[in-house]
C-alpha positions as CSV (number, residue, x, y, z in Angstrom):
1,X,8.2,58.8,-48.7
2,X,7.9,61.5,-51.5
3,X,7.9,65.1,-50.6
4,X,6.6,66.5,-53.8
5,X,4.1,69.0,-53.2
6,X,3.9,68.4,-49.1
7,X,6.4,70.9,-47.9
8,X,7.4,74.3,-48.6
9,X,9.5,77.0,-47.6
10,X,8.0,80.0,-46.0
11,X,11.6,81.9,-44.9
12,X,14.5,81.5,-44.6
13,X,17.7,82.7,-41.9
14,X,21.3,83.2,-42.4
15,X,24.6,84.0,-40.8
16,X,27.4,84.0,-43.0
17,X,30.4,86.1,-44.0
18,X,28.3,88.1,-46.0
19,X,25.8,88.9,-43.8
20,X,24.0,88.4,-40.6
21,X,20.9,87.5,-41.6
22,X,19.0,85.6,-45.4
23,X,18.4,88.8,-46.8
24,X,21.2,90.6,-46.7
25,X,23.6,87.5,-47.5
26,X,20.9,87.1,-50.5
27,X,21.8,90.1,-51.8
28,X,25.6,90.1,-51.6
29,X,25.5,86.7,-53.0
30,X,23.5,88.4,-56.2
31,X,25.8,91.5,-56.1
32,X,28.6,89.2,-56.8
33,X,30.1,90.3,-53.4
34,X,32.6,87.6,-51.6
35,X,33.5,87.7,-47.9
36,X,36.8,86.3,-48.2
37,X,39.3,87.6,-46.5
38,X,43.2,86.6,-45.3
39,X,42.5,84.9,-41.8
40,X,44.4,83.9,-39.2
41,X,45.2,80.0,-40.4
42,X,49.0,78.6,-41.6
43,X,48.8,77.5,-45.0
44,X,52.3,75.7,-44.9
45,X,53.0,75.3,-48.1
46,X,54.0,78.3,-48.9
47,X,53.8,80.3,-45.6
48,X,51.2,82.5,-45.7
49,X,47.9,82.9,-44.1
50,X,45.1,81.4,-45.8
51,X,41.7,83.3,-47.7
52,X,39.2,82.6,-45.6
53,X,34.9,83.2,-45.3
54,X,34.4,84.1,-41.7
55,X,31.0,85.6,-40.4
56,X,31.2,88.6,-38.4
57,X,30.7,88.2,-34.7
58,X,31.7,89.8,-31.7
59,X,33.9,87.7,-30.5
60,X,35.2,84.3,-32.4
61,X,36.7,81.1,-30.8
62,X,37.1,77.8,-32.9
63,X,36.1,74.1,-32.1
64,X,32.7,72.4,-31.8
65,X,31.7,74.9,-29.1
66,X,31.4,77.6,-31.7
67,X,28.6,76.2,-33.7
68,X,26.0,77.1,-30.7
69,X,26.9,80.6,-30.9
70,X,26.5,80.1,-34.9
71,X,23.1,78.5,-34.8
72,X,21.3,80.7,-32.1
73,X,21.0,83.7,-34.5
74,X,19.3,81.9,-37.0
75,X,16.9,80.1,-34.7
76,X,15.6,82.4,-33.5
77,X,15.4,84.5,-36.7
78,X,13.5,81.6,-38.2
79,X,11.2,82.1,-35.0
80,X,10.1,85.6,-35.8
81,X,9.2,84.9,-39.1
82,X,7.2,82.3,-37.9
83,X,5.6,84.9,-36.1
84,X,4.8,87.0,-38.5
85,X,3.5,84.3,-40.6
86,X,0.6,84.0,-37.2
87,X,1.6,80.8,-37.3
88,X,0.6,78.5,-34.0
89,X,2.9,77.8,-31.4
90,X,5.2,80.9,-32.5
91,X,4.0,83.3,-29.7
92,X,7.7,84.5,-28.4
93,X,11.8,85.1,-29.4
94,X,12.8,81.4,-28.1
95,X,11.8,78.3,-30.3
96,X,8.5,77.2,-29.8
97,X,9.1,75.1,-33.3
98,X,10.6,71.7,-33.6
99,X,14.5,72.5,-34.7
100,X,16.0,70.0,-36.7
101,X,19.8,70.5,-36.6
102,X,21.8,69.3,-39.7
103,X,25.7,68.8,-38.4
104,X,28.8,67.5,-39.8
105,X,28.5,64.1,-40.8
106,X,30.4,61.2,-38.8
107,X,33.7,61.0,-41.0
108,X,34.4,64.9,-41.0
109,X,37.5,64.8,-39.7
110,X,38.3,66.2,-36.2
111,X,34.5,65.7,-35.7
112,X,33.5,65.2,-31.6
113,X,31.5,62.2,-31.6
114,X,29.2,63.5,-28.8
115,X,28.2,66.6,-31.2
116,X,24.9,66.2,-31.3
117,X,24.4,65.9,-28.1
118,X,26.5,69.1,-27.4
119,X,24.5,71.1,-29.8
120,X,21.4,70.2,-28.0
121,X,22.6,71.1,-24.7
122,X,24.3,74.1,-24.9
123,X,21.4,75.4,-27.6
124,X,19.0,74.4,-24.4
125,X,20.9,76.9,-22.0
126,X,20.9,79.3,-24.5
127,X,17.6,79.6,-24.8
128,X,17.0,78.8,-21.1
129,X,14.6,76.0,-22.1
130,X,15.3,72.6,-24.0
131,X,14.3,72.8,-27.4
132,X,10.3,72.3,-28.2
133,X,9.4,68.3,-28.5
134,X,10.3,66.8,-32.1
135,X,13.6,68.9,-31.8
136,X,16.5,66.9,-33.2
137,X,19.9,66.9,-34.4
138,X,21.7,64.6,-37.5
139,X,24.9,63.9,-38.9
140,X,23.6,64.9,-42.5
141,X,26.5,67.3,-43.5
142,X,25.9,68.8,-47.5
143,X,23.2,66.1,-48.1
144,X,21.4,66.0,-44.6
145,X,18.1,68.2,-45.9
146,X,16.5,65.7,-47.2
147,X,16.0,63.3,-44.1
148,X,15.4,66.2,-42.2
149,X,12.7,67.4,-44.9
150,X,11.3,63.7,-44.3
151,X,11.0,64.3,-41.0
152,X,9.8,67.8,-41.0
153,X,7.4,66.4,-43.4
154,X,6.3,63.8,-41.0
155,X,5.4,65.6,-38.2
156,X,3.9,68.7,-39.9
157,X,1.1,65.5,-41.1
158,X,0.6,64.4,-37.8
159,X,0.2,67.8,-36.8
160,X,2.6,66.9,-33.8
161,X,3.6,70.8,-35.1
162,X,2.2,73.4,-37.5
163,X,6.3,74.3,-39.0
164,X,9.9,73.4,-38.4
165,X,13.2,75.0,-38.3
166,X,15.7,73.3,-40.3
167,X,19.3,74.7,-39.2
168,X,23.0,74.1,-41.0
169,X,25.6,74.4,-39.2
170,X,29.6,73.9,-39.4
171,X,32.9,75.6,-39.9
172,X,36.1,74.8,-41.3
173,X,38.4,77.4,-40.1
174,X,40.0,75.3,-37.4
175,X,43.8,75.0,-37.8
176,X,44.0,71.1,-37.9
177,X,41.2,70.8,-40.5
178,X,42.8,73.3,-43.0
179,X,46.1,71.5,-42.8
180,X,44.6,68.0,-43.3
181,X,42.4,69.4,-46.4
182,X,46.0,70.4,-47.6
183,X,47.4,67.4,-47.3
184,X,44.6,65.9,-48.9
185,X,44.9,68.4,-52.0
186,X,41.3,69.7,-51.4
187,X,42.1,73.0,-50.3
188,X,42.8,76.4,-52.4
189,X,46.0,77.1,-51.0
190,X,49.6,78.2,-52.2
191,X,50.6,74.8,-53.5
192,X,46.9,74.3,-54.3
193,X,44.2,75.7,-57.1
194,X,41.9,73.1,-57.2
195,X,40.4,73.3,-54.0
196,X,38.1,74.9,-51.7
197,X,38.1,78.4,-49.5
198,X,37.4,77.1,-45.7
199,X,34.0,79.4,-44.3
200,X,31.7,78.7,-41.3
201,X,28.2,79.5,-41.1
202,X,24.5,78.2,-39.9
203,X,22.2,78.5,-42.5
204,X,17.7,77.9,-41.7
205,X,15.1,77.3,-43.0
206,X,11.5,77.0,-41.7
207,X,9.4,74.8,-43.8
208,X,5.8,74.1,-43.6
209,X,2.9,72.6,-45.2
210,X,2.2,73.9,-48.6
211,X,-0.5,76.5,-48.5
212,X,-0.2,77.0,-45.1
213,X,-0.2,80.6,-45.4
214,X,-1.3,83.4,-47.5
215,X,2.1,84.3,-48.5
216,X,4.5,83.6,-51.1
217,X,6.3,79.9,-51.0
218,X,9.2,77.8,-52.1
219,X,7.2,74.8,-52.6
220,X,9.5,71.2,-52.7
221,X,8.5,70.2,-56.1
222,X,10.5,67.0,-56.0
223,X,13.4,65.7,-54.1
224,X,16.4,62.5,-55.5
225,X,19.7,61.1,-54.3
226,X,22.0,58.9,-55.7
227,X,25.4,57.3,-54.9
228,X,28.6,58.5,-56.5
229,X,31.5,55.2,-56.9
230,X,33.9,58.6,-57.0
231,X,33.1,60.0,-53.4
232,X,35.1,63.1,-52.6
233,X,37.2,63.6,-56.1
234,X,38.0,59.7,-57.8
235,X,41.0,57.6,-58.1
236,X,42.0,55.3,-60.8
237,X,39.4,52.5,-59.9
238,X,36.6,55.0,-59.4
239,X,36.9,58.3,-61.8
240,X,34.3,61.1,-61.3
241,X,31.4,59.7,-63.6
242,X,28.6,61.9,-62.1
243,X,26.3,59.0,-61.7
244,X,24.9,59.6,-58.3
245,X,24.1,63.1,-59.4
246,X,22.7,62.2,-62.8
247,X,20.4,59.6,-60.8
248,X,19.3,62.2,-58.0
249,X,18.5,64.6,-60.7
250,X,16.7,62.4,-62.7
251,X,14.4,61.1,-59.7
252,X,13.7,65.2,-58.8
253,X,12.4,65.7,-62.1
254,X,10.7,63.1,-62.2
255,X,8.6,63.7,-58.7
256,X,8.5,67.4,-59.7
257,X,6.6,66.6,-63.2
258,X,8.8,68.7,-65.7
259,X,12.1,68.0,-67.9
260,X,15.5,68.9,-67.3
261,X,15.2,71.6,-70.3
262,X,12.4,73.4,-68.4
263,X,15.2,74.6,-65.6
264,X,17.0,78.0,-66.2
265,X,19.1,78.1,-63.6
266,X,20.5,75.7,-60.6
267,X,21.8,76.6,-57.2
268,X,24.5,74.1,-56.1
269,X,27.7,73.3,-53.5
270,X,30.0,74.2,-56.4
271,X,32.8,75.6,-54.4
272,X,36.1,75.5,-56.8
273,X,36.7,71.7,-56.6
274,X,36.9,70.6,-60.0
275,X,35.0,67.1,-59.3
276,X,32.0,69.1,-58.9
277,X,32.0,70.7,-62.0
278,X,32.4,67.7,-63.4
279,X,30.2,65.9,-62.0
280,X,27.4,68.6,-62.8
281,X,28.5,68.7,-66.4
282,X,28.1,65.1,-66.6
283,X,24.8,65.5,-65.4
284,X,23.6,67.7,-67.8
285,X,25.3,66.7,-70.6
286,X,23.1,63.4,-69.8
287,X,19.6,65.1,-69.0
288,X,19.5,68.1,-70.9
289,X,17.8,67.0,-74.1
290,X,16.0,69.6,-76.7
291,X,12.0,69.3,-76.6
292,X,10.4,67.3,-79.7
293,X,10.6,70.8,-81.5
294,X,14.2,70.8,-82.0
295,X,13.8,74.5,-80.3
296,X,15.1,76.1,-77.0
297,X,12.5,76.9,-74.3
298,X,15.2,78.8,-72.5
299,X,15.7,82.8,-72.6
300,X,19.3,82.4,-73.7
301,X,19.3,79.3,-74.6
302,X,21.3,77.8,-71.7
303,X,21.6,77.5,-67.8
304,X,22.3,79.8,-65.3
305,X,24.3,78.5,-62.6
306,X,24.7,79.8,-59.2
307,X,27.2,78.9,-56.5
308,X,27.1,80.7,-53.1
309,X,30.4,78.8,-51.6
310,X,32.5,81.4,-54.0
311,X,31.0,84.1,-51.7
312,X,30.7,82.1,-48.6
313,X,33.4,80.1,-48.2
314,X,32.9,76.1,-48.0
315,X,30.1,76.1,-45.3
316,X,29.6,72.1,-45.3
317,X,26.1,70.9,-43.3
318,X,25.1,74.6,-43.6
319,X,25.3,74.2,-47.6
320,X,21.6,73.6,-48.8
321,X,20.2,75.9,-46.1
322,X,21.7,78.1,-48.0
323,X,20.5,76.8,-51.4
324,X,17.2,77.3,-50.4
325,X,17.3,80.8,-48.8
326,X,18.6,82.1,-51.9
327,X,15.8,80.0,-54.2
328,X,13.2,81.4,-51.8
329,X,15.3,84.8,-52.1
330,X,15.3,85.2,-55.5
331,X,11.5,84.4,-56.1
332,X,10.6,86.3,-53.3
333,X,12.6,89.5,-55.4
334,X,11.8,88.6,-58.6
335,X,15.3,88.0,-60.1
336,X,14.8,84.2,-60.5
337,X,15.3,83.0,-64.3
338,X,12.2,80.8,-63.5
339,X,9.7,79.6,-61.4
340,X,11.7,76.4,-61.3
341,X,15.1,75.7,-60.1
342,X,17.4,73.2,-59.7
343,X,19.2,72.5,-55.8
344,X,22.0,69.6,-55.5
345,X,24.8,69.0,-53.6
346,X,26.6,66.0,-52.3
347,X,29.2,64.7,-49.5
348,X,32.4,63.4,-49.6
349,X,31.0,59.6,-49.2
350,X,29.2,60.0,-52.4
351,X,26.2,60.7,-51.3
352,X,24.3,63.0,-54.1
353,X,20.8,65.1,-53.2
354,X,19.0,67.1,-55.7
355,X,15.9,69.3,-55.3
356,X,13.1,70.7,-57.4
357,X,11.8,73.8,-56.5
358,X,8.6,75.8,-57.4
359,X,8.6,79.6,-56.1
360,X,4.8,80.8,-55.7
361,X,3.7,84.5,-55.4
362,X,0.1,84.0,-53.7
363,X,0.2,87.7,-51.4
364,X,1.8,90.5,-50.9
365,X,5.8,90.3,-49.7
């Protein structure tokens, strides 16, 4: 099913360690800010406490229960924009819009395999109501947008509902997970500087039909995945090639209509792990091809690249959320390189996802 042109984003919701809601986080992220911080998890190796992305909330437990009290915010953020937008069916605070919760995927470790099921529950007595009809939740982790686009996308054209909510959510600052990322050799740590800083945070999005409303859009200009041999880093049978990505990219620009050398800049799930770099250097080195001219169509002649996990922390299923918030952002304030940009991330089974977006001014902010 191709999304090209059928869905758009029309706000966006975060809570992060930079802020507690999309705009704010937005404009920390452009600020260069970073909400790292020493936390209050071992890193053994050299026995210390580890730098760590942690949002800023009243009161903080870890575990699967915590990622209720993560999503809620956002939610219900995402509902008041709906709002605002006089969309149908968005009449009070609690959700009156399908929510479609992207969690950690199956093989996180550490992962409760009732999850989804908890999330649905516990977000239910938050809200003293279940969540509206159509509601769901997936393991998608980094890559889980794009099913849950599909099925945004699907109901939206059986007008089974006018918008959705698309939520992130995970955290990595649980104890066992840090030490089993450092045993791994994924995690920035003391004995460690290839790897990632742990963070938590939910991340929305509510996405509608393109057009929908009078105001400006992100419109979903194309959408690919692929399947990376490498997974989460290579080994000697499967080095990092950046095949999966290459593929996803390709197929994006494709459904989008434009070339890889119309893009100025790229949002991605770069996060200090030198297999994504590598991957995404692959990638362009494979796509990014001069026009017939023999001339640059770009300002400076190369790509931007953006990475909110450097400010964030490593955020996981919450990841492209994020990505698109900060597209929609940075269209929304005019600080985007170009009307087009670039989205990709992938999971540690290989799995790549890449987006094309197209930011549209069509009102006033």
């Amino acid at each position: 099913m191709s999304l090209g042109g059928q869905l758009s984003v029309l706000g966006h919701a975060m809570l992060t360690a930079l802020g507690a809601d999309g705009p704010s986080t937005c404009a920390a992220l452009r600020a260069g800010l970073s909400g790292v911080k020493e936390g209050k998890l071992w890193d053994f190796t050299i026995g210390e406490y580890l730098p760590v992305a942690r949002p800023r909330l009243h009161q903080w437990w870890e575990g699967p229960t915590m990622l209720p009290a993560l999503a809620d915010p956002v939610i219900r953020q995402c509902q008041r924009l709906a709002q605002g937008l006089g969309l149908p069916h968005a009449t009070g605070d609690a959700p009156e819009l399908p929510v479609l919760l992207i969690l950690p995927p199956k093989d996180r470790p550490y992962r409760l395999d009732n999850l989804e099921q908890l999330m649905l529950d516990e977000l239910a007595k938050r809200f003293d109501q279940p969540l509206p009809q159509g509601s769901g939740a997936m393991a998608g982790g980094r890559t889980g947008i794009l099913p849950a686009l599909r099925i945004a996308q699907q109901m939206i054209a059986d007008q089974s509902a006018p918008a959705c909510i698309i939520v992130g959510v995970e955290s990595f600052l649980r104890q066992a997970l840090v030490e089993h990322y450092i045993d791994e050799g994924r995690l920035l740590c003391g004995a460690n500087s290839n790897g990632f800083i742990p963070g938590e945070a939910a991340c929305a999005v509510l996405v509608g039909r393109c057009g929908a409303t009078a105001r400006p859009e992100l419109v979903i200009a194309g959408c690919g995945s692929g399947q990376e041999p490498s997974g989460d880093g290579g080994n000697a049978n499967h080095p990092v090639r950046g095949e999966g990505l290459t593929q996803a990219i390709r197929q994006a620009l494709g459904e989008a209509g434009i070339v890889f050398h119309d893009l100025n800049f790229s949002i991605s799930d770069l996060n200090g792990e030198h297999f994504k770099f590598k991957e995404a250097t692959f990638a362009a080195g494979r796509l990014d091809r001069l026009p017939p001219d023999g001339r640059s169509r770009r300002p400076r002649g190369f790509m931007e690249t953006w990475h909110p996990v450097e400010g964030v922390g490593e955020i996981g299923a919450a990841t492209f959320p994020c990505l698109l918030g900060w597209a929609f952002e940075a269209g929304l304030r005019g600080y985007a390189p170009s009307q087009h940009a670039l989205l990709h991330a992938g999971e540690d089974n290989g799995e790549r996802v890449a987006l094309v977006t197209r930011f549209e001014h069509k009102g006033a902010n």
